[in-house]
N, C-alpha and C positions, 0 to 999 in steps of 0.2 A: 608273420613271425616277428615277435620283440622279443629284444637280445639287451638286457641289464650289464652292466660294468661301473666298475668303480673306480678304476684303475688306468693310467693311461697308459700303460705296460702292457695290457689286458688291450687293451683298443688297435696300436700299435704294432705290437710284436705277436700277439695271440689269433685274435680275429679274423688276420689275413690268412689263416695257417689250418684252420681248423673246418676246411668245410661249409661253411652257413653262405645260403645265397638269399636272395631277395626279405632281407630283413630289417626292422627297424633298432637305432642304435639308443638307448636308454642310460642316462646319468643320474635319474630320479627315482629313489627306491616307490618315493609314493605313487609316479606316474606308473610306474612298471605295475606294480601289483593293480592298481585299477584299470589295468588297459583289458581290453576284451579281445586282444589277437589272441587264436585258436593254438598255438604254441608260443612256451613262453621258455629262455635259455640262460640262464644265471650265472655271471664270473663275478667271483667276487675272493677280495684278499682280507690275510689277516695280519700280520705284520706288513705287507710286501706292498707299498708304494698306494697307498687306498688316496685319492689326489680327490675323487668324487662323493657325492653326498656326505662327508665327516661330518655334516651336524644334525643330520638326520634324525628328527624325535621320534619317529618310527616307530621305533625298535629299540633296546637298552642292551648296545653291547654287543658283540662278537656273534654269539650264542645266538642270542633272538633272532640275528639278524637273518642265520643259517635256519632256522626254523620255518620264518617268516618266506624267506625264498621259498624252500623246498614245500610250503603249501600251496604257493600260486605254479610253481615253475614245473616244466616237463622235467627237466634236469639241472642240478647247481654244481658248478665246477669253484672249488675256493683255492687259493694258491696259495704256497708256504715254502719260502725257501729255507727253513730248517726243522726240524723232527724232531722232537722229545717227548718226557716224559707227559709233562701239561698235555700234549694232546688227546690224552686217553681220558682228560677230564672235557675235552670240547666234543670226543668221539660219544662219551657214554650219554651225556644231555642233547646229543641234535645230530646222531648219526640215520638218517634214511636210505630207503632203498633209491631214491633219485641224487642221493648228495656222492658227488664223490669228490678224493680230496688229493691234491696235485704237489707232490710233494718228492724230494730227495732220499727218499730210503722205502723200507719194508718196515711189517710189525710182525711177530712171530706169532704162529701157532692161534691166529684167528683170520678165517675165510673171509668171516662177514664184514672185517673191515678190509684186507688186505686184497679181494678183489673189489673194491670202491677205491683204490688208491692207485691214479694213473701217477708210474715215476716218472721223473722229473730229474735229471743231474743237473740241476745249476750250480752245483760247485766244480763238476767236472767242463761245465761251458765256459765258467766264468774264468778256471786256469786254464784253460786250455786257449782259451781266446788271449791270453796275455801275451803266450807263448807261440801263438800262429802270425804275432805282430813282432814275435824277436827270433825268428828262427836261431839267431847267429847267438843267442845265450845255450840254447838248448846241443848247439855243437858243442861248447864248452864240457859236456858232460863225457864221462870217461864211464859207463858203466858196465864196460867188460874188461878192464882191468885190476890186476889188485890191488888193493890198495894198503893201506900202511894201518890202518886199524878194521872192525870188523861192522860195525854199527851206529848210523846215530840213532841217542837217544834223546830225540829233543821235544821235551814234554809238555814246556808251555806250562801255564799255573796250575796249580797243585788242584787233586781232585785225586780219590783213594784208587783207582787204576795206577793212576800216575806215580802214587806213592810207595803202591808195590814195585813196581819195575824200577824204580830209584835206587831202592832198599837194598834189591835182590841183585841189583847191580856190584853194589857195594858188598854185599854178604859172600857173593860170588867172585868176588876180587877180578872183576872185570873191566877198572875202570881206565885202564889200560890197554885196555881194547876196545876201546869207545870214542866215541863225542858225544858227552851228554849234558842238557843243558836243563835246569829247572827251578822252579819257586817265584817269590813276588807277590804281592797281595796288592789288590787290586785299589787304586786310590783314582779323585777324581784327578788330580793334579799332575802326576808322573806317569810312566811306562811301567810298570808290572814290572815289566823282565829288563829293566836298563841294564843291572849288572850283570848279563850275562848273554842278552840277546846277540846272535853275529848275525851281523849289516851283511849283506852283499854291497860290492863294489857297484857304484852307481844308482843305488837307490838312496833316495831323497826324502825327509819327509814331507806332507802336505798340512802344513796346522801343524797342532799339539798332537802326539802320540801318545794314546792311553791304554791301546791295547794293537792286537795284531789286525783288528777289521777295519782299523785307519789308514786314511788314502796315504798314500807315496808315489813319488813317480821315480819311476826304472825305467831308466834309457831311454827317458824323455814320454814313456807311456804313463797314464795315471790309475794305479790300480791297486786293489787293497793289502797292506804288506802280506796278512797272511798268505798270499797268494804266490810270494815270489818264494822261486826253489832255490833251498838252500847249494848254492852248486858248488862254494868251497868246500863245504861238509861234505855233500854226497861226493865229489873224488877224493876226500878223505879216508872215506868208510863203504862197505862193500855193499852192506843191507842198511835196510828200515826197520825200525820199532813204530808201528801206530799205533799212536793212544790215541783215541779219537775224543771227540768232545764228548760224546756220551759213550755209558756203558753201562746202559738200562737192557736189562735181560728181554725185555719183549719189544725190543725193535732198533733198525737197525739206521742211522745218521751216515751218508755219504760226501762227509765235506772236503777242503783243499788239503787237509791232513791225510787222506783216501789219495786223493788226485795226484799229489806230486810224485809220491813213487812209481806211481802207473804212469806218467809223463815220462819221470827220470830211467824207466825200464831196471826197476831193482825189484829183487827178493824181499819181503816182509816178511816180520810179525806182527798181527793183528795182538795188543790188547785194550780190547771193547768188550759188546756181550755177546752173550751167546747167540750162534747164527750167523754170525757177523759175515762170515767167508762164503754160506751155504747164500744169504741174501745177496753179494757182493758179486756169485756166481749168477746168482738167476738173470742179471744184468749183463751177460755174456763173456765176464770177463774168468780168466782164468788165474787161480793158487798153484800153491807148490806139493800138493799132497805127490807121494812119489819121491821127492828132494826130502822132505819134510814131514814130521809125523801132524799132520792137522786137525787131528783127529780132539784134538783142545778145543773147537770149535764147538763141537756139539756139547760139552760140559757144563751144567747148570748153574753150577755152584760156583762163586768169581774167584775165590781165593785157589779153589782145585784147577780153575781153568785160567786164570794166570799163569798159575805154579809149573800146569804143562804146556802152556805157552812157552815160560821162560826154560824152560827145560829143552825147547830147540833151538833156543838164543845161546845157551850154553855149546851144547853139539855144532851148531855152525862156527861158532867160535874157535872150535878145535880141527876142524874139516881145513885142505888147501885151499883157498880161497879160487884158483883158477880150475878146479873141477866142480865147482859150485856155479861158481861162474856160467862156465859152459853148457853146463845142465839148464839152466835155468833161460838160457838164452830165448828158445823157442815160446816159451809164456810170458815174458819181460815183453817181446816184440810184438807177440798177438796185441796186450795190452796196450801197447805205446799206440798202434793202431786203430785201436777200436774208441778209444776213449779221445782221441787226437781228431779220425774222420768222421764220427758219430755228430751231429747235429743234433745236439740234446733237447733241442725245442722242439723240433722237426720229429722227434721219437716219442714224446709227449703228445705233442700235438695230434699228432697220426692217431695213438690213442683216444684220443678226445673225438676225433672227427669219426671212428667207427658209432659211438655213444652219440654222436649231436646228428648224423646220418637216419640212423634207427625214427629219431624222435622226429625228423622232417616228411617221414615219410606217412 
């Protein structure tokens, strides 16, 4: 068996993890596809650290490259640590029945990709590993108490999700009830959010700050701001509002905007797209249906499923904060644990090795 990689992440952190025995190790797109072993196993990235063959004539591009795999190879595994819209332009040119694609969320309402899609939380590994190295920030957190306001709202740069919940903040005269932080236009030279971002105590920057996926070190750890939990705010404010980075209707993005309230054991509101909680579920974690009317979730249309979104941001707003609380206690907890002792590689991987098992045999 010959086993392609491109990546030293892939070689590293992958390979040891997934099953494969008596194999040979390939860095050479050309050697791989010429080689005559009688199974052949493909990892390959597309954003995410690609360190081997990058000048490769091969092949032209991303695309080709996934093509070119999937005709020699038994199976091709590609790695992606984030999920958007562009993908359903890489899916519809080079999706095969041997490709599948390793990646941090779900897509809605299609089989035929969504079972080729081994998840993958590496936003939820990546906070959570921050936070297995500071225990003593995470005692800081007070999230069964009440607290003095009911929400943050901190949205990060503008994008039409974002600008509804801003809006309706304001329209709803609840700004008073809040911590909400927003806007900034992105330049190469400044921070987006200077005038308004809150530092936590002891985080430092690394370099220039231009956005939130810029290194910092926190108490002496080096890790990417967006990553650190807001923990003045959250004992400020009782719940979360998430707007997540996407909020494309057929699929769902699980990043450190997802993670920290499942870290911090607080009640949310999702606004993303649709699915967003039902995909968020499938991943064993638990909502607030029951507390909460969530029933927003499955609503198609953004502005109707905002609108009933924000329509339980209102209702929690008016509720005692310490019967909320307590209710909610039993799914805050499940979540701080599952997403806290889960081994997000080890979940992934597992999946991998049932699929690269099949092929060796």
């Amino acid at each position: 068996m010959i086993v392609y990689s491109d990546s030293n992440i892939i070689d590293l952190e992958w390979l040891p993890r997934v099953g494969l025995t008596n194999y040979t190790l390939c860095h050479s797109f050309v050697d791989y596809a010429a080689s005559t072993d009688p199974v052949k196993i493909a990892f390959t990235t597309h954003r995410l650290h690609c360190d081997h063959d990058i000048n490769c004539a091969a092949y032209q591009g991303f695309e080709d490259k996934i093509l070119q795999l999937s005709a020699v190879s038994a199976l091709v595994f590609t790695f992606e640590s984030e999920l958007h819209n562009f993908h359903w332009r890489i899916w519809e040119q080079c999706h095969r029945d041997n490709v599948y694609w390793v990646l941090p969320g779900a897509v809605n309402d299609r089989n035929d990709i969504n079972s080729h899609i081994v998840f993958w939380g590496d936003w939820f590994k990546t906070t959570t590993l921050l936070y297995k190295q500071l225990p003593q920030k995470l005692a800081q957190l007070q999230p069964y108490t009440v607290k003095p306001k009911y929400f943050d709202v901190l949205l990060g740069s503008p994008k039409p999700h974002r600008d509804f919940v801003f809006n309706a903040v304001k329209e709803h005269n609840l700004l008073d009830k809040v911590v909400m932080t927003y806007g900034g236009n992105w330049r190469d030279d400044e921070f987006y959010a200077k005038d308004y971002f809150i530092w936590e105590p002891d985080c430092v920057p690394v370099g220039k700050i231009i956005g939130t996926a810029d290194w910092v070190e926190y108490c002496g750890v080096r890790t990417g701001l967006s990553r650190v939990i807001p923990i003045q705010t959250f004992n400020d404010t009782a719940y979360s509002i998430i707007a997540e980075t996407d909020y494309d209707n057929t699929l769902s993005f699980f990043s450190e905007k997802t993670a920290k309230p499942l870290i911090a054991r607080r009640l949310f509101v999702a606004f993303t797209g649709y699915k967003f909680l039902h995909n968020l579920r499938a991943c064993g974690f638990r909502t607030f249906e029951g507390i909460i009317d969530e029933s927003y979730d499955l609503i198609y249309n953004d502005e109707e499923r905002y609108a009933a979104a924000f329509q339980q941001v209102r209702w929690l707003c008016e509720q005692p904060q310490e019967e909320i609380l307590e209710q909610v206690r039993v799914i805050t907890e499940h979540n701080y644990r599952l997403i806290m002792d889960t081994d997000w590689t080890t979940f992934a991987s597992n999946q991998i090795q049932l699929l690269t098992n099949s092929a060796q045999r």
